[in-house]
C-alpha positions as a Python dict, from the first residue, in 0.01 Angstrom:
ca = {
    (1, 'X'): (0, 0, 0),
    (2, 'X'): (-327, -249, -35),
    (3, 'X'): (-187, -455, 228),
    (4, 'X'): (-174, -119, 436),
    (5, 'X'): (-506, -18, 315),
    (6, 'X'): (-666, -307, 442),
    (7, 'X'): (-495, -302, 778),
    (8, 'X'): (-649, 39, 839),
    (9, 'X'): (-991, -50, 711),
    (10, 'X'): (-979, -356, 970),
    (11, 'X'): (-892, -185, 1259),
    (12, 'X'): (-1155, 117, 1195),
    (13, 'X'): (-1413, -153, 1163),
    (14, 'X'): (-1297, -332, 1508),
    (15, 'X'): (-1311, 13, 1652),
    (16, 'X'): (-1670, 89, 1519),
    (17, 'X'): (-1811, -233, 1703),
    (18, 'X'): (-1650, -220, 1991),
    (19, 'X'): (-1642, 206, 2043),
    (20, 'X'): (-1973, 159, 2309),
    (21, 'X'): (-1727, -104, 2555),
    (22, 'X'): (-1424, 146, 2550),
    (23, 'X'): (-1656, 453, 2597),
    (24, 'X'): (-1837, 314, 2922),
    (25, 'X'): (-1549, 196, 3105),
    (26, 'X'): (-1358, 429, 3366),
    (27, 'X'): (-988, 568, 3205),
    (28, 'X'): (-787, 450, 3568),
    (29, 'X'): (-589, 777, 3421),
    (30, 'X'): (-845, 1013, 3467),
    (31, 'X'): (-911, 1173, 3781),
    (32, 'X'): (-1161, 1370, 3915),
    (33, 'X'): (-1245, 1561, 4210),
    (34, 'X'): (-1481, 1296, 4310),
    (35, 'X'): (-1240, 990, 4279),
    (36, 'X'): (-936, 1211, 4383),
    (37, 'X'): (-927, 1178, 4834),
    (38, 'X'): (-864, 863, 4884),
    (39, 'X'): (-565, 909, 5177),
    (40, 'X'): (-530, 1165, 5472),
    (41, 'X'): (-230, 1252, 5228),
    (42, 'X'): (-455, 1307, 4939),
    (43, 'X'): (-618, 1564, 5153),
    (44, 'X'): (-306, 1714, 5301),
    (45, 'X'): (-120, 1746, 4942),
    (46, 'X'): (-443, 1952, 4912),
    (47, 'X'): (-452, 2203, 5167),
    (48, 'X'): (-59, 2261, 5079),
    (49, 'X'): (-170, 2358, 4751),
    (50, 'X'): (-418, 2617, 4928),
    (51, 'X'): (-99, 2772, 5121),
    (52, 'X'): (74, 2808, 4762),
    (53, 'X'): (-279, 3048, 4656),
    (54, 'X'): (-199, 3260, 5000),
    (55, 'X'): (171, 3393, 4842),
    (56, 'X'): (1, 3570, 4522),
    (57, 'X'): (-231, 3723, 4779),
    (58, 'X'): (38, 3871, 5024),
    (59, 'X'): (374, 3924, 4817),
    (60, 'X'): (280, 3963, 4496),
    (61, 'X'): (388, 4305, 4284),
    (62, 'X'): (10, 4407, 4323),
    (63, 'X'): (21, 4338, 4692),
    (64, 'X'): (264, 4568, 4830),
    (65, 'X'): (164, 4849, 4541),
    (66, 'X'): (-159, 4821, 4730),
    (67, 'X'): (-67, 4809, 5040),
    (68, 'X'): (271, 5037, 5086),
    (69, 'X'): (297, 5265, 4737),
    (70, 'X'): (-15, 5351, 4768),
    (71, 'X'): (1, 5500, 5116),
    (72, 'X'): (320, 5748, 5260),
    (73, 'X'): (497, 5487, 5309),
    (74, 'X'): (653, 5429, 4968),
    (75, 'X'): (681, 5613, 4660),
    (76, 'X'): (899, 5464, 4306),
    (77, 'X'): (1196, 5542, 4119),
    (78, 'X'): (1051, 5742, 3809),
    (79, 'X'): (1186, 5637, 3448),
    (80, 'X'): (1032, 5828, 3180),
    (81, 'X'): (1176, 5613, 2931),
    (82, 'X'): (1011, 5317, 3093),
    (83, 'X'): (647, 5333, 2960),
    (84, 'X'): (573, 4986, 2980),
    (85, 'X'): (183, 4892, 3052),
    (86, 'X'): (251, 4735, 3383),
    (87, 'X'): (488, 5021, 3528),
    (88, 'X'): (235, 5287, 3448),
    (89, 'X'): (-14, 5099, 3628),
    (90, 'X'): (234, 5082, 3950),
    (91, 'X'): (296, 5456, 3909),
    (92, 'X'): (-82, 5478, 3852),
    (93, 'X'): (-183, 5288, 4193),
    (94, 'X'): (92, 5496, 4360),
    (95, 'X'): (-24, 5854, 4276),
    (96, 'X'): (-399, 5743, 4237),
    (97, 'X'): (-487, 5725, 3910),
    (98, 'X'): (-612, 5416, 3884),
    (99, 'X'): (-914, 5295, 3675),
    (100, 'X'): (-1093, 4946, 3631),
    (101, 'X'): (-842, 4871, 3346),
    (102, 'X'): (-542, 4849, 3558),
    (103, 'X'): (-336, 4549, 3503),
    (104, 'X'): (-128, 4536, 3849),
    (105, 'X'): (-466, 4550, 4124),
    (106, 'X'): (-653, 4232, 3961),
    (107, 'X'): (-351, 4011, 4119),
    (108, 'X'): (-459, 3983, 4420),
    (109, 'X'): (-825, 3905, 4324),
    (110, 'X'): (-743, 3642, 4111),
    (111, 'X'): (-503, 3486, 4397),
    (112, 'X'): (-755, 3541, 4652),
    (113, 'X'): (-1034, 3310, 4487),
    (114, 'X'): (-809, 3060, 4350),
    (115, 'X'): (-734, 3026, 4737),
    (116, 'X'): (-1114, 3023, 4795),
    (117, 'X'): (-1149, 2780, 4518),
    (118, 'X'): (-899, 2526, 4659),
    (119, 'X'): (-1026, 2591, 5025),
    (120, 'X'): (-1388, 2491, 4881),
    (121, 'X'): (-1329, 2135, 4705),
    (122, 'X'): (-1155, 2042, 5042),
    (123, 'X'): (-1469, 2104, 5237),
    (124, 'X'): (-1657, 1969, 5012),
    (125, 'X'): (-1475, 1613, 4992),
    (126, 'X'): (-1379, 1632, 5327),
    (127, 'X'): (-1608, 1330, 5419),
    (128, 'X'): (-1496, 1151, 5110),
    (129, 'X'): (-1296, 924, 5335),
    (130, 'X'): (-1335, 812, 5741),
    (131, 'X'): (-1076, 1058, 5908),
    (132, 'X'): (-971, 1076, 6261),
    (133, 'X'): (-1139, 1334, 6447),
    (134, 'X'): (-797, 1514, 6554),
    (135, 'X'): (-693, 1485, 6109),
    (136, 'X'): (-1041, 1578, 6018),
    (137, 'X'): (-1023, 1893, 6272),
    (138, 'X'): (-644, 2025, 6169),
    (139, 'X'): (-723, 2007, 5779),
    (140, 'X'): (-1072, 2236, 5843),
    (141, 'X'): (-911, 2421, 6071),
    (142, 'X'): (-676, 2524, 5856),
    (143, 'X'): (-859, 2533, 5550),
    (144, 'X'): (-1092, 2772, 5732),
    (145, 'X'): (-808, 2988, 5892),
    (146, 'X'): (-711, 3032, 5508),
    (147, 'X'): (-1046, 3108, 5375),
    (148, 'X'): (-1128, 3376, 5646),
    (149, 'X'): (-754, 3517, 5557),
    (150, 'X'): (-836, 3541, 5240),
    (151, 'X'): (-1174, 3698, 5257),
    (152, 'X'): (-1062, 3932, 5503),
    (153, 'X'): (-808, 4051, 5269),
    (154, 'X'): (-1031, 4105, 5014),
    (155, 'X'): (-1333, 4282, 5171),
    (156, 'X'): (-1103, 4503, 5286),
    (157, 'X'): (-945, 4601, 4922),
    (158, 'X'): (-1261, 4565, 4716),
    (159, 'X'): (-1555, 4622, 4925),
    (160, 'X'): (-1801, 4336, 4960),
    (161, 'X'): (-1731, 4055, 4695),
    (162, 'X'): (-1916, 3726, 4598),
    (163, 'X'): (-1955, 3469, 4867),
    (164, 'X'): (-1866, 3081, 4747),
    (165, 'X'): (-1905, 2902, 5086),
    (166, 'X'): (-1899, 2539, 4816),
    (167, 'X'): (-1707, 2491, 4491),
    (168, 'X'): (-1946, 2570, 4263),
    (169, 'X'): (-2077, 2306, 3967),
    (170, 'X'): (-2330, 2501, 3737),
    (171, 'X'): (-2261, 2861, 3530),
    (172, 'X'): (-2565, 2953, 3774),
    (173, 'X'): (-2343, 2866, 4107),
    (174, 'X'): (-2034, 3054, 3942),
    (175, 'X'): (-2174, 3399, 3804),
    (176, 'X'): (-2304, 3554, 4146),
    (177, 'X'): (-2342, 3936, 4268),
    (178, 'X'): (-2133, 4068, 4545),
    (179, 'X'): (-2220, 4028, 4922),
    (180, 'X'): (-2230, 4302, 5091),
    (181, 'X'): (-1939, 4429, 5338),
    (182, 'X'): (-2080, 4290, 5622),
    (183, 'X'): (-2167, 3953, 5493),
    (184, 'X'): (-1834, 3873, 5361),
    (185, 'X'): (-1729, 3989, 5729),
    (186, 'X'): (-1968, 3770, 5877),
    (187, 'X'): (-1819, 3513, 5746),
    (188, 'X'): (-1441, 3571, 5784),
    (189, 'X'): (-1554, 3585, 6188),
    (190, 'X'): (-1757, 3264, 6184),
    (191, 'X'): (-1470, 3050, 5952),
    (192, 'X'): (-1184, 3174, 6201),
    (193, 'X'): (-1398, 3105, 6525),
    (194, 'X'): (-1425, 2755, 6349),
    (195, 'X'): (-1056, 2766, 6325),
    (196, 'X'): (-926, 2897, 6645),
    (197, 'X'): (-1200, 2616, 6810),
    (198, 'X'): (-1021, 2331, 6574),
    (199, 'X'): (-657, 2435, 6569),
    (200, 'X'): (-397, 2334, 6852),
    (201, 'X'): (-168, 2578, 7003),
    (202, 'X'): (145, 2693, 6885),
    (203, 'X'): (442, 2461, 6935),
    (204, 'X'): (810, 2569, 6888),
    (205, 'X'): (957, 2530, 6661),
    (206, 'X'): (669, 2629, 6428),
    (207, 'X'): (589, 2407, 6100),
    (208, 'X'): (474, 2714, 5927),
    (209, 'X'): (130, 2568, 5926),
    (210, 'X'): (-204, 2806, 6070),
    (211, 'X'): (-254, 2728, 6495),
    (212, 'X'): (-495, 2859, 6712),
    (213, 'X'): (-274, 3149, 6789),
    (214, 'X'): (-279, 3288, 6418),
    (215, 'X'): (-684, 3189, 6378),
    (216, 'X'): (-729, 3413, 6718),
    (217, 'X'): (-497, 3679, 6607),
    (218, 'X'): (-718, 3734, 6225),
    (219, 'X'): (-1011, 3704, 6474),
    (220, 'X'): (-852, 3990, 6667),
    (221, 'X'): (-766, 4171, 6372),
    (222, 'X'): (-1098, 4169, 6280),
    (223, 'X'): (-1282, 4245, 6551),
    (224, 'X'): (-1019, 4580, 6549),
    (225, 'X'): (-1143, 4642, 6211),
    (226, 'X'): (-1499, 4679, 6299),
    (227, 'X'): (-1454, 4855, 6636),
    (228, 'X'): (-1552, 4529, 6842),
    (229, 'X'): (-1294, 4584, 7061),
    (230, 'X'): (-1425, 4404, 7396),
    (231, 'X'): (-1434, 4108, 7140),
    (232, 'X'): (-1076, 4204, 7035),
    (233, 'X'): (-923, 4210, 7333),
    (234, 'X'): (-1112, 3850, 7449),
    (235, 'X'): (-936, 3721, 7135),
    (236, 'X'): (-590, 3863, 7170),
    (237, 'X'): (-536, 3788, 7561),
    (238, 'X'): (-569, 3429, 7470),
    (239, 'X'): (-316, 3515, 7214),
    (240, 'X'): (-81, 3611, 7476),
    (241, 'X'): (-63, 3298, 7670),
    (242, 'X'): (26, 3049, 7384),
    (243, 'X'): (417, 3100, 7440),
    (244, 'X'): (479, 3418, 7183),
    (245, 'X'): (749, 3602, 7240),
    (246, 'X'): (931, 3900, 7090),
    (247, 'X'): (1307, 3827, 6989),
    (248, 'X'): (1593, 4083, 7146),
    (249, 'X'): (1650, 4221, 6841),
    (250, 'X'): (1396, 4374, 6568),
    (251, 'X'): (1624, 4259, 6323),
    (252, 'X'): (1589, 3916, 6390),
    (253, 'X'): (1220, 3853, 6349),
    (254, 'X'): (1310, 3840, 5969),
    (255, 'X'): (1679, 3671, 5953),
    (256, 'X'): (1619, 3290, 5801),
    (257, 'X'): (1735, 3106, 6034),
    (258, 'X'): (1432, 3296, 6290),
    (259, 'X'): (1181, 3140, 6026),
    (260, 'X'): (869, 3062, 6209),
    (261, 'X'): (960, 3116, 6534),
    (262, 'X'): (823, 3280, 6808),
    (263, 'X'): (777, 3633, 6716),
    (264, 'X'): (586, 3433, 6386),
    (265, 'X'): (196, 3444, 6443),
    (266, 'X'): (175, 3325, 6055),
    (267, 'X'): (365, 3375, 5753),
    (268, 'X'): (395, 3281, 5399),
    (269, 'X'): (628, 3021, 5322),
    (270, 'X'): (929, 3008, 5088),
    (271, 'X'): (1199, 2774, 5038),
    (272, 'X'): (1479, 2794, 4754),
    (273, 'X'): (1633, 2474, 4950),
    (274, 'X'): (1326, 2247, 4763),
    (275, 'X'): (1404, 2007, 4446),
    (276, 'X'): (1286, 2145, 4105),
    (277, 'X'): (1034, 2191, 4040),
    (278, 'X'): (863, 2233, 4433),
    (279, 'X'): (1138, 2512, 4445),
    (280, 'X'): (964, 2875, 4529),
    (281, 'X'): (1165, 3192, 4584),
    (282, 'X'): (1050, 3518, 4803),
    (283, 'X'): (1236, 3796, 4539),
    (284, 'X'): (1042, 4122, 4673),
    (285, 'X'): (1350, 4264, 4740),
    (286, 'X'): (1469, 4314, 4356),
    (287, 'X'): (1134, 4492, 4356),
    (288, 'X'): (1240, 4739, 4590),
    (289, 'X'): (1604, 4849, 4476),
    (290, 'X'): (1687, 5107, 4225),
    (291, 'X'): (1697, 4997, 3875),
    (292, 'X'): (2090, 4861, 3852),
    (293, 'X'): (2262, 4674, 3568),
    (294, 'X'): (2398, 4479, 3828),
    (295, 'X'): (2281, 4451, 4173),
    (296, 'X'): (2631, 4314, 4341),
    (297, 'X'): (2700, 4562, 4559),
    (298, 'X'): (2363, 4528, 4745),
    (299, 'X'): (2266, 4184, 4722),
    (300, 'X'): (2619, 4030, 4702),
    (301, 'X'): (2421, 3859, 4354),
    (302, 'X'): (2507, 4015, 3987),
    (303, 'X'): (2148, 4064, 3838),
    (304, 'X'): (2008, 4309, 3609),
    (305, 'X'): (1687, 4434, 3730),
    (306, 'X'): (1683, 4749, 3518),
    (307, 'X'): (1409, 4672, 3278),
    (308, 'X'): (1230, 4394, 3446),
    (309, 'X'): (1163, 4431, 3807),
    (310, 'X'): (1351, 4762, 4013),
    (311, 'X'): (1237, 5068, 4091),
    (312, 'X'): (938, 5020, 4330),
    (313, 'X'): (826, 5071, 4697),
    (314, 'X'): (1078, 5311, 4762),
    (315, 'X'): (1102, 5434, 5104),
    (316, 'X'): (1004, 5780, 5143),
    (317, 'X'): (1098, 6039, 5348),
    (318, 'X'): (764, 6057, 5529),
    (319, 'X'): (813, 5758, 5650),
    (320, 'X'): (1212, 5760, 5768),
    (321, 'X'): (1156, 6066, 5922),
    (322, 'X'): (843, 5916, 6114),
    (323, 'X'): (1087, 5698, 6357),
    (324, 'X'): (1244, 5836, 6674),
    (325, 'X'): (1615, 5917, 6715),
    (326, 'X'): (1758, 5590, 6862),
    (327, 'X'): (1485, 5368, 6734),
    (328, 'X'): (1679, 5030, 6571),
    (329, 'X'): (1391, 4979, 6373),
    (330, 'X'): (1519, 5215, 6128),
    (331, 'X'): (1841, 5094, 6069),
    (332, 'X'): (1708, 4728, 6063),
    (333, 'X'): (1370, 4816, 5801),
    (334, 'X'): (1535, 5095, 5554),
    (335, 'X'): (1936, 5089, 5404),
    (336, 'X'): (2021, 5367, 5175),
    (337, 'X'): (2187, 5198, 4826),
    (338, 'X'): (2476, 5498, 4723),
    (339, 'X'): (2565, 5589, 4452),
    (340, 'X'): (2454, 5749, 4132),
    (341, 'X'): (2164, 5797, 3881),
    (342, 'X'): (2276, 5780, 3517),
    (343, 'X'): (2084, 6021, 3245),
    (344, 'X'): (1847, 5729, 3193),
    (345, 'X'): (1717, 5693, 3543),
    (346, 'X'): (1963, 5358, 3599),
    (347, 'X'): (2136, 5341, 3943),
    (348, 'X'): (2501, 5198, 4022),
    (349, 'X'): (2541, 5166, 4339),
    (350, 'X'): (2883, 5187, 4526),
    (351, 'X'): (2807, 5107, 4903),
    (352, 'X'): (2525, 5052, 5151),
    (353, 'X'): (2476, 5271, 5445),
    (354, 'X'): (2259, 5294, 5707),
    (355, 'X'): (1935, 5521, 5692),
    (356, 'X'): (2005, 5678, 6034),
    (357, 'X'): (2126, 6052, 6031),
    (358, 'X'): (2235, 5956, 5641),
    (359, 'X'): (2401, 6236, 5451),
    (360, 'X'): (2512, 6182, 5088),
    (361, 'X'): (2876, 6282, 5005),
    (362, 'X'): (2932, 6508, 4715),
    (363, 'X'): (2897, 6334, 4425),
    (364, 'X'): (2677, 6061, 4555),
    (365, 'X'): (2329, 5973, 4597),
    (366, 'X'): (2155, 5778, 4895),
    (367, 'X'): (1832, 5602, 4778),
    (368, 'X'): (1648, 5406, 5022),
    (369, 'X'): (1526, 5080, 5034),
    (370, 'X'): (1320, 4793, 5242),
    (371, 'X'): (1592, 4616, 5356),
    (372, 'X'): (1408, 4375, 5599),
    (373, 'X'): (1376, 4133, 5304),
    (374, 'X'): (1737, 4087, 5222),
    (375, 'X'): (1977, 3806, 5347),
    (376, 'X'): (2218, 3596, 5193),
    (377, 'X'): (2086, 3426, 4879),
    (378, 'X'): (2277, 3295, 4577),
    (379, 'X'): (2108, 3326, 4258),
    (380, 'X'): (1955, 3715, 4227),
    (381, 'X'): (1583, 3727, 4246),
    (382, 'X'): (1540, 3466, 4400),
    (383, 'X'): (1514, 3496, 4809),
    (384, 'X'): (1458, 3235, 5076),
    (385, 'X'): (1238, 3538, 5250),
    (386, 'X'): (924, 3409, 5411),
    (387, 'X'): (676, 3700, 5430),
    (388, 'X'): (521, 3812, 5743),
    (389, 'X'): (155, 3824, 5790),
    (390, 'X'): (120, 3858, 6115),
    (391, 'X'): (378, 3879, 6414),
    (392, 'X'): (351, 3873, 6773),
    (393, 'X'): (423, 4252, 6781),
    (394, 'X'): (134, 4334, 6585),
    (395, 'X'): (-40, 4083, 6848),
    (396, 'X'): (70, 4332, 7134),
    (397, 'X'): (-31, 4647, 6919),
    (398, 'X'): (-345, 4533, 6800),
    (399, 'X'): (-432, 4444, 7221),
    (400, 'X'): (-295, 4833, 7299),
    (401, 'X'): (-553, 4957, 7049),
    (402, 'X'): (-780, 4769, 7154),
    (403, 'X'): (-806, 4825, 7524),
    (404, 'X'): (-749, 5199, 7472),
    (405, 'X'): (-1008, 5247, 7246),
    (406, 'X'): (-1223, 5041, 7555),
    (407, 'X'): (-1074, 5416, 7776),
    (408, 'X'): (-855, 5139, 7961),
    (409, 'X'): (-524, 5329, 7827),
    (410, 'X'): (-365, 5218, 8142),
    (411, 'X'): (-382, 4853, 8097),
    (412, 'X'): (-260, 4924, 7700),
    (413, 'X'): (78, 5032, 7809),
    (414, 'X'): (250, 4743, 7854),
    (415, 'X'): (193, 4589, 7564),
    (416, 'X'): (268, 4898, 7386),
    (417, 'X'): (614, 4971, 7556),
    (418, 'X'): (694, 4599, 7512),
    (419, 'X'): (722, 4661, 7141),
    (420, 'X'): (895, 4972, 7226),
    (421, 'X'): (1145, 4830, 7486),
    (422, 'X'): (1267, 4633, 7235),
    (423, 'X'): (1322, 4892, 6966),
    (424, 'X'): (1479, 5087, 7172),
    (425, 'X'): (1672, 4854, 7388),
    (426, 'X'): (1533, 4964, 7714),
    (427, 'X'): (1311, 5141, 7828),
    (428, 'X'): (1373, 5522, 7815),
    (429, 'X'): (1097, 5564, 7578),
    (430, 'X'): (845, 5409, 7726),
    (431, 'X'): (498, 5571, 7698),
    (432, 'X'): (408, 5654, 8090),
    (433, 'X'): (88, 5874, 8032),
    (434, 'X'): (-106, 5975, 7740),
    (435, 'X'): (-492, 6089, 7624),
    (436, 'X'): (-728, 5818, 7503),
    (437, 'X'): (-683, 5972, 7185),
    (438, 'X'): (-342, 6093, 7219),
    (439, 'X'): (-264, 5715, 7275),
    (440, 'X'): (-458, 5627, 6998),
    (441, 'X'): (-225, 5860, 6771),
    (442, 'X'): (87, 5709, 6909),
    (443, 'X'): (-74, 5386, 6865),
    (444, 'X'): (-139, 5381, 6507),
    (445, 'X'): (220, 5561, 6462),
    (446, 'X'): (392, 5258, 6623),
    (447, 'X'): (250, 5052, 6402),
    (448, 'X'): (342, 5236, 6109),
    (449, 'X'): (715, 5203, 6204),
    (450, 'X'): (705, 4825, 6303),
    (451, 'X'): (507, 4712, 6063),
    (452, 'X'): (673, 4908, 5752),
    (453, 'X'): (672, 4713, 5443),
    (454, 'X'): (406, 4428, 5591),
    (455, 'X'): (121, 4568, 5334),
    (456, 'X'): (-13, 4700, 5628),
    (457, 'X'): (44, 5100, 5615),
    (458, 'X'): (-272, 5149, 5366),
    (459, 'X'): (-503, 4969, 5529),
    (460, 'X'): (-425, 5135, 5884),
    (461, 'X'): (-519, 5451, 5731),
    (462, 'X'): (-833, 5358, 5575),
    (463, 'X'): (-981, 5169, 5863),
    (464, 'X'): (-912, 5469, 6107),
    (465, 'X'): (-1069, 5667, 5921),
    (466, 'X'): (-734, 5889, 5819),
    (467, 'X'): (-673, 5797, 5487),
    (468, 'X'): (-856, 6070, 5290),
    (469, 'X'): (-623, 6393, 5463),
    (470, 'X'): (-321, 6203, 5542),
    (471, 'X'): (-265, 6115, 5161),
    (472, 'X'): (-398, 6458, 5013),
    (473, 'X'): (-178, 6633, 5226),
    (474, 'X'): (114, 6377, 5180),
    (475, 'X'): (26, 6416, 4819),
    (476, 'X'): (59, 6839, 4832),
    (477, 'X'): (408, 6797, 4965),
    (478, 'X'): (518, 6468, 4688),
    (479, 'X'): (360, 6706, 4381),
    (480, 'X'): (580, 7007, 4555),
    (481, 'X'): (904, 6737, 4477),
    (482, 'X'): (853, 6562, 4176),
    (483, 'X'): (753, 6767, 3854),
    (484, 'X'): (654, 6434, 3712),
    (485, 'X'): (347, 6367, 3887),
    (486, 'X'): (15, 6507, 3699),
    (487, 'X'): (-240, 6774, 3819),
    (488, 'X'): (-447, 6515, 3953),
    (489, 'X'): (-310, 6284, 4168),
    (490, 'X'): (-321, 6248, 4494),
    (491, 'X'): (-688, 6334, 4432),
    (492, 'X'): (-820, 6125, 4718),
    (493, 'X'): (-1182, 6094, 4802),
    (494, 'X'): (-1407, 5815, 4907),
    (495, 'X'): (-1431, 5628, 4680),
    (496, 'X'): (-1064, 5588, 4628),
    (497, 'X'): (-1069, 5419, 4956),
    (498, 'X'): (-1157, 5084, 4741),
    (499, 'X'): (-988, 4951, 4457),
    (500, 'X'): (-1198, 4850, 4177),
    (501, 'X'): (-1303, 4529, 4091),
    (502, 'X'): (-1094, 4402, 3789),
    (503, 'X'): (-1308, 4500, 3456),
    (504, 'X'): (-1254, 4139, 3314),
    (505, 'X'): (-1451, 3943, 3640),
    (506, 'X'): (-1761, 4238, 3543),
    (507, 'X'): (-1718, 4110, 3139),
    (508, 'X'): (-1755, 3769, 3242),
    (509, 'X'): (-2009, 3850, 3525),
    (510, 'X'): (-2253, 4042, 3474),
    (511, 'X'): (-2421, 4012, 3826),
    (512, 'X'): (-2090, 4227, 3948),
    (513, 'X'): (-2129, 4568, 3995),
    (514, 'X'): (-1844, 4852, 3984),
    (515, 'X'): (-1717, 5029, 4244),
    (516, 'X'): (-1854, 5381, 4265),
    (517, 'X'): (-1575, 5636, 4070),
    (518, 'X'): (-1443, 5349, 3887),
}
């Protein structure tokens, strides 16, 4: 024990004198940001890991309760026995009932400036190293295309939201107020005209990564969004020359082995294929079922998604009854799960039919569901689903509206009955004739039925201005259905047009201000 005593007392004292050399020398173990790019693939390692941000921002739960279940798109399976925090919230969003406390809309905050975040330290290391022009181009490029995403996203969720154009260093840089609307979209415009100016075209087959055509599209998109629609249309055209195309069939713009091809503009990438642990699953679809002990039947998977993730974005009838007879879209976005509902509000399903002209048996029970997201997988919840952002028919749509809303309806046809033609397989039901805004009306309700379940329904009716009667009167006829819903929802007014931002960012900021009726 002496012997052990002494060791001790030796080695403290060695440590003592010689504490000051080990302190000032460099750990080779540690790294920071500033000894971190030191290889092109130091810096492309990076920008994959701002890609990873983009799939909170897009697929997450809070994304399509946002975007679909809170429009008339979607409704949710009710389970009163289920009064667990987050599934109140989702019914919450749904019938809008919202507050500042609700756990399920900071998600796509928090994804959307961790994306910013990682965007940032690129840019601001990008010099770091000597890079080719043509490397140093494609990583801003992209890491610009993903900010502007990103921002666009959010300004249109939250209202105007702080601005970090650099990483910030200090508690000073960090705890900002919000820009205002148009600054945040003044930005999202400048960062993808950067893009679409430093991004190559589109080649085939696509790598999944942003290109010119997808920096031109959000360009487009926005330029839609704020009724610049000479500047849309400049955008868009170019769109159309970059070898897009729409595939035969609707269906296959989403089948797996179509993955980034050339209906794809952008989407968010997911591959179950990958090594542990870079594996990453799409599972939306789990989301959208009934609540089933096992899921078999559907998904060809056994998985209980009863008490963890069923129940949600639910087709409604709204919607199903908003496509034309003989349009394939339906049959290719919506299948009807049949079966039956147990006293508990649990589904077991016994076949899948299609939505078109569907008519339960007796004894049975057809509940709808997205079914766009659902191909062959093996293990349940987990999909190999990449989810669409943007798609060439949105391209064609977003060119229609925009020329119309110029009074050239003429030239918007065609690219309106192109996305037509191919729902309907020829074209009978073309549009031949319409009223600027009759067009407009047909417009807006093609999009609804293409883009179904894209997180795109919401925001349609917000920016046109259609939001506050379409989902009071939608809400009228859900309250007339479901003896569930309370005396006040479907209250929607102005200010329920943006979410609120999440209490926690105002706790820890106190520069942030609340969104008014939050």
């Amino acid at each position: 024990m002496k012997k052990i005593s002494c060791l001790i007392l030796v080695i403290l004292s060695l440590a003592e004198v010689s504490c000051k050399k080990f302190l000032s020398e460099t750990n080779p173990n540690n790294v920071t940001l500033g000894s971190y790019f030191k290889t092109q693939n130091d810096f492309d390692l990076a920008v994959n890991g701002a890609y990873v941000q983009l799939r909170g921002l897009y697929n997450n739960r809070g994304a399509w309760v946002m975007g679909e279940m809170r429009s008339d798109n979607a409704h949710y399976d009710y389970k009163s026995s289920d009064q667990a925090v987050a599934t109140l919230n989702r019914y919450a969003v749904a019938d809008f009932l919202d507050d500042k406390y609700n756990n399920q809309t900071p998600a796509k905050w928090n994804a959307g400036f961790n994306a910013i975040s990682a965007v940032n330290v690129i840019i601001d290391h990008i010099d770091d190293i000597k890079l080719t022009d043509a490397s140093r181009n494609a990583i801003l490029g992209q890491v610009k295309f993903i900010r502007a995403l990103v921002y666009f996203d959010l300004v249109r969720f939250y209202g105007g939201v702080p601005i970090y154009k650099h990483a910030p260093l200090t508690r000073e840089e960090t705890y900002i107020p919000r820009a205002s609307a148009q600054e945040v979209y003044d930005l999202v415009i400048a960062d993808a005209t950067d893009a679409a100016a430093k991004l190559d075209a589109p080649a085939f087959p696509q790598t999944g990564r942003a290109t010119k055509g997808a920096a031109l599209t959000l360009l487009g998109d926005v330029y839609v969004t704020l009724k610049k629609y000479d500047l849309a249309e400049n955008a868009l055209k170019q769109v159309t020359t970059m070898g897009y195309s729409l595939f035969p069939s609707y269906g296959d713009a989403f089948q797996l082995a179509n993955k980034n091809g050339r209906e794809s503009v952008f989407e968010i990438q997911f591959n179950t294929g990958l090594a542990v642990p870079q594996a990453n699953t799409e599972a939306s679809v789990y989301n959208f079922l009934p609540r089933m002990v096992n899921t078999t039947v559907v998904t060809g998977v056994n998985f209980n998604n009863v008490t963890t993730v069923g129940g949600f974005n639910t087709p409604t009838q709204d919607l199903i009854s908003a496509y034309e007879a003989g349009d394939q879209r339906l049959d290719a976005s919506i299948a009807i799960a049949e079966g039956s509902f147990n006293a508990t509000d649990d589904f077991t399903a016994t076949a899948v039919k299609s939505s078109v002209d569907y008519i339960p048996p007796a004894g049975k029970v057809g509940r709808p569901f997205p079914r766009k997201y659902l191909h062959a997988h093996a293990i349940g919840n987990q999909t190999n689903d990449d989810w669409p952002v943007y798609r060439y028919a949105e391209v064609l749509l977003l060119l229609a509206e925009s020329l119309n809303q110029q009074g050239k309806s003429g030239a918007a046809l065609p690219y309106l009955n192109a996305v037509r033609e191919r729902a309907f397989g020829d074209a009978s039901h073309n549009i031949s004739t319409a009223t600027q805004e009759g067009l407009q009306t047909i417009i807006l309700k093609e999009r609804r039925v293409e883009l179904a379940f894209e997180n795109k329904r919401w925001l349609d009716l917000v920016r046109t201005g259609n939001a506050i009667k379409v989902m009071n009167d939608f809400g009228v006829k859900q309250k007339a259905q479901y003896s569930y819903l309370q005396p006040g929802s479907y209250n929607v007014t102005q200010d329920r047009l943006l979410f609120p931002i999440p209490n926690a960012e105002i706790l820890l900021n106190d520069k942030l201000t609340q969104n008014p009726g939050y």
